[in-house]
N, C-alpha and C positions, 0 to 999 in steps of 0.2 A: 859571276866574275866582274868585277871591279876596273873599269876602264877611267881612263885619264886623261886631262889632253895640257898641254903648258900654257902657262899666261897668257902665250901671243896670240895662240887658237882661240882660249876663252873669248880676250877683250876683241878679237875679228869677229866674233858671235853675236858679243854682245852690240859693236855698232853695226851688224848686217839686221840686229833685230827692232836693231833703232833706224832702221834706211838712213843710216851719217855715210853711207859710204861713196854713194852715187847721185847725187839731187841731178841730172840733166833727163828729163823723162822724154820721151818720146809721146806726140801727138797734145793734146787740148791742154791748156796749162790748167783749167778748173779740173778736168779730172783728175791729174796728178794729185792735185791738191785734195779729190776726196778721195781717192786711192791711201794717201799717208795718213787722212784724218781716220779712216776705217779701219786702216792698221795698227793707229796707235789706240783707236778706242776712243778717246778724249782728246781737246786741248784745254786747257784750263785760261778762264780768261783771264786779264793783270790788266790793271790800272796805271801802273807804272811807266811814264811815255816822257823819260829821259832820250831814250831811240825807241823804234819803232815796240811798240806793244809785244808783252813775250808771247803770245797766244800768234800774233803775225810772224815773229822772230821762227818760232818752232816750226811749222809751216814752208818759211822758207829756207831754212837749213832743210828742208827735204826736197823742196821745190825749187829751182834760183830761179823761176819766171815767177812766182809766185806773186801778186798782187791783193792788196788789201780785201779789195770789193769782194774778192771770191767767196769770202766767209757770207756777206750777205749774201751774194747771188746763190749759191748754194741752198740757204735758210730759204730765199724765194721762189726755189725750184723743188724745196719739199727732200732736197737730196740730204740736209743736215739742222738740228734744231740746239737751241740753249736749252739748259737744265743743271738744276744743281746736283753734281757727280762726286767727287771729293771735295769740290768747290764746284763756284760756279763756272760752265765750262761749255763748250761746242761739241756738241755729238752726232753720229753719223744715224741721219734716220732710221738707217738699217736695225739699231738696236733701239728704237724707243719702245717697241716691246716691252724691253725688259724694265724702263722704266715707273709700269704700270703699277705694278700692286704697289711700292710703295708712295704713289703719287694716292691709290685709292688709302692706305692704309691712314698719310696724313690727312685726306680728306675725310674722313670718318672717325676721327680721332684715337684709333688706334697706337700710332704712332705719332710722338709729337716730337722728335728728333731725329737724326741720321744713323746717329752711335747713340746706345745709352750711357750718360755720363758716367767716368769712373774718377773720380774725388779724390781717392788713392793715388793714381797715375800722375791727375792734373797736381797734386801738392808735390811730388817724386821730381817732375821735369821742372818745377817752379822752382823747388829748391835748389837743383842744379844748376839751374841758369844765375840763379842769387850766388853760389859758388864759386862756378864755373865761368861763369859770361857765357855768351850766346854756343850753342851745341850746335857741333859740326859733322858733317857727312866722312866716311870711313876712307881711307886711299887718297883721293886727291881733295886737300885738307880747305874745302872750299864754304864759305860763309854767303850770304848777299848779307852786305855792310849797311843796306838802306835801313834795315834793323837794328842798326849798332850804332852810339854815339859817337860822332863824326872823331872826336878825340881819340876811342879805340878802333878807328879805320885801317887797316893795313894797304887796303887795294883801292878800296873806292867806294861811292855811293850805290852803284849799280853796274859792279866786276860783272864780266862774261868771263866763263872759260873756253879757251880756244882749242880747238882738235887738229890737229896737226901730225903726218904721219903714225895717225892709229894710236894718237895718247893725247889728253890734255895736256899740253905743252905749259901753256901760259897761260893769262887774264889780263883782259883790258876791261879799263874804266870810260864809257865815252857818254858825252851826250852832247846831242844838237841842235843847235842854234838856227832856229825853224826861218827866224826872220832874213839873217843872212846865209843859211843853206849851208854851213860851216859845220862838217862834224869835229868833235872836238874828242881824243884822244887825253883825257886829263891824265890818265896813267897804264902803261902797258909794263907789267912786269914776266918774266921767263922763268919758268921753273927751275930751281938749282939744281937741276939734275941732268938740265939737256946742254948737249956740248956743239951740235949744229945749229948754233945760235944764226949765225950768217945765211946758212939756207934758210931757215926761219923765217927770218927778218921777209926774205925776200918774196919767199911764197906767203907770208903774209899780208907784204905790198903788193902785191896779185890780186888777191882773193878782197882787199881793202877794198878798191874799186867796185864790186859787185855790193859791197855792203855796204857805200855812201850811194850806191845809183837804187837801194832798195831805201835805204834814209832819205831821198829825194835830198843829199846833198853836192855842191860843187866843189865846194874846198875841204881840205883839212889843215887841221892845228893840232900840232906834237906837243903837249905840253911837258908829261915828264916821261921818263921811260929806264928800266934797268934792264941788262945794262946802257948806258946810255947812248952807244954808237947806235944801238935800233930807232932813237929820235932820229939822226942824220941820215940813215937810211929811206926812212918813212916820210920825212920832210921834202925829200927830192920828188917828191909826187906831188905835192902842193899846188904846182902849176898845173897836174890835169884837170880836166875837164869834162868828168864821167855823164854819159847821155842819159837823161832822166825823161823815163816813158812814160 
């Protein structure tokens, strides 16, 4: 027999399997932090430090005490090591097992890749990208633009999407301004599809605060926003003062 459940069950599945639903963990903030990294398998590490590194970003969106060092302290406690996984990425000691044969199989020259190259595939996606422009993920029609030239940018250098009431609502563009502690908000747009723009706006001036005090920033700057009452909303916070630990 053939069972079913509706979109709103699925997508409650899919963020309880991603832990987006609850980051306040109870007890040691390092174990939280290797509790989600064991759950998830992997973090992949990014180079990319517009805001806070995505490998820390991921992290704490499951953690909100989450701090940087944990990734080394962990690495020096033997509780999680680097290795390259799909990339290169942070993994929980618990499986470096499994990472064995294939570490013997490059060292013996067995194996001299991860995937064996497929020539076919890579000319298929080349060509569509020459077509197409850059190829995009299914449902919520989301790109990272740091791969796209700045002229066909719709969102930003380095858009997040935001999760909001058990959907990606929106995407903001921000990066900050390390010297003055200023995060900068260059563009926040709202999906055309959400009609609670105003509670939006508001729990996301909430939730802002946790994510300039993990930016180690003081201020913020609204640069643009649609629509654009959400700049003057967001703006009225400029004068806080979030506690940087």
């Amino acid at each position: 027999m053939t069972e079913s459940i509706s979109v709103v069950q699925a997508r409650k599945l899919v963020l309880l399997s991603q832990k987006l639903t609850h980051n306040n963990i109870e007890g040691r903030s390092i174990d939280a932090t290797l509790a989600a990294l064991e759950h998830l398998g992997y973090v992949q590490i990014d180079t990319i430090s517009v805001v806070e590194r995505a490998h820390h970003h991921t992290l704490w969106s499951r953690n909100s005490r989450y701090k940087k060092q944990e990734l080394d302290e962990l690495i020096i406690l033997g509780k999680a090591f680097e290795y390259w996984s799909h990339a290169a990425a942070y993994l929980p000691m618990r499986d470096y097992r499994f990472s064995l044969p294939r570490k013997h199989a490059m060292k013996n020259g067995t194996l001299k890749h991860w995937y064996p190259r497929n020539d076919a595939l890579i000319d298929h996606v080349l060509t569509r990208i020459k077509e197409e422009g850059s190829l995009m993920a299914k449902d919520f029609d989301y790109t990272l633009e740091c791969y796209v030239p700045e002229v066909k940018r719709q969102y930003g250098y380095f858009s997040l999407p935001i999760l909001w009431d058990g959907r990606l609502t929106a995407r903001v563009d921000c990066k900050v301004n390390r010297v003055t502690g200023t995060l900068n908000i260059k563009h926040l747009v709202v999906e055309p599809w959400l009609t609670k723009i105003e509670a939006f706006a508001h729990a996301f001036r909430r939730e802002l605060q946790g994510f300039m005090v993990f930016n180690q920033c003081q201020r913020l700057k609204v640069h643009r926003a649609r629509p654009k009452f959400l700049k003057e909303i967001l703006e009225s916070m400029t004068e806080l003062n979030p506690k940087i630990n």
